[in-house]
N, C-alpha and C positions, 0 to 999 in steps of 0.2 A: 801838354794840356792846352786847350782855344783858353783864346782870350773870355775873360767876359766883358759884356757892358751894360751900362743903365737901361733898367728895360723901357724909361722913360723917353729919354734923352739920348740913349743911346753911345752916350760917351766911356771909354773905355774905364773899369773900375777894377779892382784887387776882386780876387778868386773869392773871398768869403760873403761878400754884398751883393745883392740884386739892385741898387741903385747908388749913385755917385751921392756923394754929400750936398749937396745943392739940392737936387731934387728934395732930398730926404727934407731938408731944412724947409723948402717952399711948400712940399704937399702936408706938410707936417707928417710923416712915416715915420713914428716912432715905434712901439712894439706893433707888433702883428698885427695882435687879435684888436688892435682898435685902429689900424688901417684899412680906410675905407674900399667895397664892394671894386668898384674897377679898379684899386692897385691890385689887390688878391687876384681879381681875375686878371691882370696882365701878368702879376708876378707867377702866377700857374702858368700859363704859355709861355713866358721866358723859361724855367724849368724842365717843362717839356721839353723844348726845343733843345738846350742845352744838353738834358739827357739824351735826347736823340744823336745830336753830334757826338758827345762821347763814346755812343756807341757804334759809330759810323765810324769813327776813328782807330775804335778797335778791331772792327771787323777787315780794314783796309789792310792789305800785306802789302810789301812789294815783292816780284823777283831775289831781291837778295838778299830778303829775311829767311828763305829755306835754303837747307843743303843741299846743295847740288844737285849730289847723288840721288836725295827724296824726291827733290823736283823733279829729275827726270824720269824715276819709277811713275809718279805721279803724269804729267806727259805720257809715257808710253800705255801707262794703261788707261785714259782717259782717250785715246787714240784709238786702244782696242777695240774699247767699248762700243764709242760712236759707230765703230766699220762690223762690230761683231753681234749688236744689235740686230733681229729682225724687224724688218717693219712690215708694219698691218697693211 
C-alpha cells in the first residue's frame, strides 16, 4: 500500500487521515461536513489521486508474478499475432 500524506502540508500521515494533526489543529478540520469549501475541495483531489495510484498499482505486474509456462504461451501468441495480422 503508498504511503499517504497531508494533503495540506504534505507530511507523511497513518493510512486512515487525510491530514496530519497539526494541520487539523491550525485550520480547525474537525468533522467534515463543517470543513471549509477549499479543504473539501483539496481533500477530493487528494482522493482522487490516491485512488488513481492504487489502481496503478494494481494494474502493474512484473515478469515474475506469471508462470513461466503462461508467459510464454502469452509471448508466443502475442508474436503471432503481430506477424499474422494483415495490414490495410
Amino acid at each position: 500500500m503508498k504511503n499517504r500524506y497531508c494533503f495540506i502540508c504534505d507530511k507523511p500521515i497513518l493510512y486512515r487521515f487525510w491530514v496530519c494533526p497539526e494541520c487539523k489543529l491550525e485550520y480547525r478540520l474537525g468533522d467534515f461536513k463543517d470543513w471549509p469549501v477549499w479543504a473539501k475541495k483539496l481533500n477530493n483531489e487528494a482522493q482522487k489521486e490516491w485512488r488513481n495510484a492504487v489502481a496503478r498499482d494494481k494494474d502493474e505486474r512484473s515478469f515474475s508474478d506469471y508462470d513461466p509456462v503462461k508467459l510464454r504461451e502469452m509471448v508466443d501468441i502475442a508474436s503471432y499475432n503481430a506477424w499474422a495480422t494483415p495490414k490495410a
